[in-house]
N, C-alpha and C positions, 0 to 999 in steps of 0.2 A: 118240535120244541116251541113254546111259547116264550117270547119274547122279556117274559119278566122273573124265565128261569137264565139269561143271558148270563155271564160268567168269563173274566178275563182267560184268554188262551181256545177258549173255544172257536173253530171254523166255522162258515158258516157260507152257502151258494146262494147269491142272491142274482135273478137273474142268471147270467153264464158264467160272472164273475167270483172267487174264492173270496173271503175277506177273514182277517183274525182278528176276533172281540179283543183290546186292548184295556177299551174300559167299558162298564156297563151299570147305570145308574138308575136305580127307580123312586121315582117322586109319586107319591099319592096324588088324589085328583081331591077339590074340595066339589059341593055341592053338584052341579050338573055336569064339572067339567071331568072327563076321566084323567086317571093317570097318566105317564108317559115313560118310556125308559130311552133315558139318553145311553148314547154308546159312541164310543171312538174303533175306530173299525181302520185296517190297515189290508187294501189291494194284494195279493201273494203276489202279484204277476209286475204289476206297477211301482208297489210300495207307496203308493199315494194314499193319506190320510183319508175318510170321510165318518163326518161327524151326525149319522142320521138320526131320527129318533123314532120311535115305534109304540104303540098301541101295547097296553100290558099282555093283552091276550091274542095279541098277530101270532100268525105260524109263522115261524122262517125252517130253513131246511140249516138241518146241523150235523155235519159232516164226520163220518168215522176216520179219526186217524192212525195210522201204527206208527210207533214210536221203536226208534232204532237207534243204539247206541251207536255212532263211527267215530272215527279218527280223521281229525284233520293233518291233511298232508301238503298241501300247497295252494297256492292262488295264484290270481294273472291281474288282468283287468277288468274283465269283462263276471269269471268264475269260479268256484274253491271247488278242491277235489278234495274228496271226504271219502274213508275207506271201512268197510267192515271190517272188524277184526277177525271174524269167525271165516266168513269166504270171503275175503280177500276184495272181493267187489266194488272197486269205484264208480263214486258218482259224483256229474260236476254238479254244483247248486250258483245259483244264478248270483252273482254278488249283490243284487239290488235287493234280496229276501233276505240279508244283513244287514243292510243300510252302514251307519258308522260303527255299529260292532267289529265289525271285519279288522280293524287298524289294530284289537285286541287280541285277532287268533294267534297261537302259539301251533305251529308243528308240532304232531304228537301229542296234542291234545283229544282227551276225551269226552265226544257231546251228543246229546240226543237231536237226532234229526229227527223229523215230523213227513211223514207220506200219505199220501191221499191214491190213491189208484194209480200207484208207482211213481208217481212225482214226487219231488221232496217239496213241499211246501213248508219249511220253515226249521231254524235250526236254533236250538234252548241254550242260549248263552245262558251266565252266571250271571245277576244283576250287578256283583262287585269282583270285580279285578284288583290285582295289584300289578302297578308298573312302575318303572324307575324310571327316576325324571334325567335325562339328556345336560338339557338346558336351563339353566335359569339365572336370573340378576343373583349375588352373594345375598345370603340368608341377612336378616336383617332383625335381631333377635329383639328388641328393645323396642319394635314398633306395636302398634296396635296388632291383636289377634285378629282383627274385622277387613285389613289389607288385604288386597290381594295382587297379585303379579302376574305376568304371564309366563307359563313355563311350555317344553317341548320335551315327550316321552321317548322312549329310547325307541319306539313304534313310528315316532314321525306325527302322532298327535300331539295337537296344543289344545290344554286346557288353564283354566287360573287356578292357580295354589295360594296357599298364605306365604305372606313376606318372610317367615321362620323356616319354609321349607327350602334346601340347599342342592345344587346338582349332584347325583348322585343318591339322594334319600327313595326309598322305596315308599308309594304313595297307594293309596284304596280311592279305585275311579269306577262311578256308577257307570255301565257301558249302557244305561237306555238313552241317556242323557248328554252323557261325556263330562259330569260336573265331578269335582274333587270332591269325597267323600272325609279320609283322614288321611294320618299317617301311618304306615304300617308298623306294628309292632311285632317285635321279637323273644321271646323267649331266651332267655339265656342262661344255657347252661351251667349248672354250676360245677368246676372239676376238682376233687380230692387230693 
């Protein structure tokens, strides 16, 4: 693959090392200068960031993955054990190829894991969650929308909410991030 077909979620062996395209950006070149494609690239193994940039027309090597739906069943400190539905099959995944997602899994959740030559190399959370908030100072309705607070999820994350949100409110949390997204809303039945 050439470098200025790059693509978030793509793999990619650089050197010995795994890495997942996060971002990948291509800037034209003017006059004698060539192009270049930035990219934010994330270690499988380390989870360390690196931000290198590449020649529109470099080769890298890009990596086949299978994608397999499991079940999350538990975690420790160290790793989540994640289960096929179909055979039964556990596998631990390393908790650092979650990074702060992990505070979001739910037992009995269902997620696609990512394998490379039987490794799990990475697991496709949901970019949006909803969690209910624990903790927080009493709603403060009359102040600015632009406020924010600290609150604490029913997960043991802390992120800032607006001064309007009250403990107890079901909240929408970007999991790449951990930033407050909204509020969640509800449908509400109507009964005869």
């Amino acid at each position: 693959m050439i470098a200025s077909e790059l693509k978030p979620g793509i793999f990619l062996r650089i050197e010995v090392e795994i890495y997942k395209v996060l971002e990948a950006e291509s800037k034209a070149g003017s006059a004698k200068l060539g192009g270049v494609v930035k990219t934010k690239l994330c270690n499988v193994a380390s989870g360390r960031m690196w931000e290198p940039h590449f020649r529109p027309q470099e080769r890298l090597e890009a990596l086949e993955v299978e994608r397999r739906v499991m079940e999350f069943l538990f975690g420790d400190e160290e790793t989540c054990t994640f289960m096929d539905p179909r055979t039964f099959e556990q596998i631990a995944v390393q908790r650092a190829i979650l990074g702060p997602a992990y505070a979001f899994l739910q037992s009995g959740m269902e997620l696609p894991v990512e394998f490379f030559e039987g490794r799990a190399l990475s697991v496709v959370l949901p970019d949006i969650v909803e969690a209910r908030v624990a903790d927080t100072t009493p709603a403060a309705h009359s102040q600015q929308d632009s406020a924010w607070k600290d609150a604490t999820l029913d997960n043991g994350f802390r992120i800032r909410v607006p001064l309007f949100i009250a403990s107890g409110e079901i909240v929408r949390v970007d999991v790449r991030d951990g930033h407050y997204v909204e509020r969640a809303r509800f449908e509400h039945k109507r009964t005869a």
